[in-house]
C-alpha positions as CSV (number, residue, x, y, z in Angstrom):
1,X,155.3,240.2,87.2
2,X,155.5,237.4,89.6
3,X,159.0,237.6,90.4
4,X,158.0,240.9,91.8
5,X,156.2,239.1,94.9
6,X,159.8,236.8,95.7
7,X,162.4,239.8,95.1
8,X,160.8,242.9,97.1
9,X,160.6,240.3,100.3
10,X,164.4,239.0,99.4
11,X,165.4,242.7,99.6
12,X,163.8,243.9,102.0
13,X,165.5,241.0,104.4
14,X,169.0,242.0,102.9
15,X,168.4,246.0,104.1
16,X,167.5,244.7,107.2
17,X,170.7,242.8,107.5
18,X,172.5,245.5,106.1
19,X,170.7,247.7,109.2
20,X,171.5,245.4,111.7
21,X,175.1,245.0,110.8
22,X,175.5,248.7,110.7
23,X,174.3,249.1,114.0
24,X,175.6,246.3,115.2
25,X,179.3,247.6,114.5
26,X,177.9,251.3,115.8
27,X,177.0,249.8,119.0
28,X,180.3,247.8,119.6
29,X,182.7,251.1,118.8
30,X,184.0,249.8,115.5
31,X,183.6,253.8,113.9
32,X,185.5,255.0,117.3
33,X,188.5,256.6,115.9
34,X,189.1,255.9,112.2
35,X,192.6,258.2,111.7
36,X,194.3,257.0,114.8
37,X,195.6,253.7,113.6
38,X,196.7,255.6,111.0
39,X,198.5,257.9,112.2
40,X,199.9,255.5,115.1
41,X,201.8,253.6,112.2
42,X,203.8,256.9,111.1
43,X,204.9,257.7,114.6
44,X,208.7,256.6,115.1
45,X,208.1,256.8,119.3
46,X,208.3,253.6,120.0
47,X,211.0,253.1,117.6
48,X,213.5,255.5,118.9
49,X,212.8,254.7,123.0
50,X,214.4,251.2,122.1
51,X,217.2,252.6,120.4
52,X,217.7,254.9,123.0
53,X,217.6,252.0,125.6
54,X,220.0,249.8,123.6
55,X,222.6,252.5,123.2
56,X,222.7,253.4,126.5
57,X,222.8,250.0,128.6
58,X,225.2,248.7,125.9
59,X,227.8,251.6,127.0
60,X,226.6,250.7,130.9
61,X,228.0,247.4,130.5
62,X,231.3,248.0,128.8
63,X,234.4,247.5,131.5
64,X,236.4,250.5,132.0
């Protein structure tokens, strides 16, 4: 029964943690946009711009 008096204190501290942390990462925009990133990685836009660009200043430079 006296363990009682040392672990409700203990856990009560780690939920408050637990709180703060939560807000913490609310405040600073960490829950902002959760499917963007992944949907950014499927997205071949940046992908095909560069082949685009490579094709087309390669046949620029070739003499005629």
């Amino acid at each position: 029964m006296d363990i009682l008096y040392i672990l409700l204190p203990v856990a009560l501290i780690i939920v408050l943690i637990i709180i703060g942390v939560f807000f913490w990462a609310v405040k600073s925009d960490q829950f902002d946009d959760l499917e963007g990133p992944a949907h950014r990685i499927l997205m071949d836009d940046d992908d095909t711009k560069t082949r685009t660009g490579k094709n087309s200043s390669s046949a620029s430079n070739m003499p005629d």
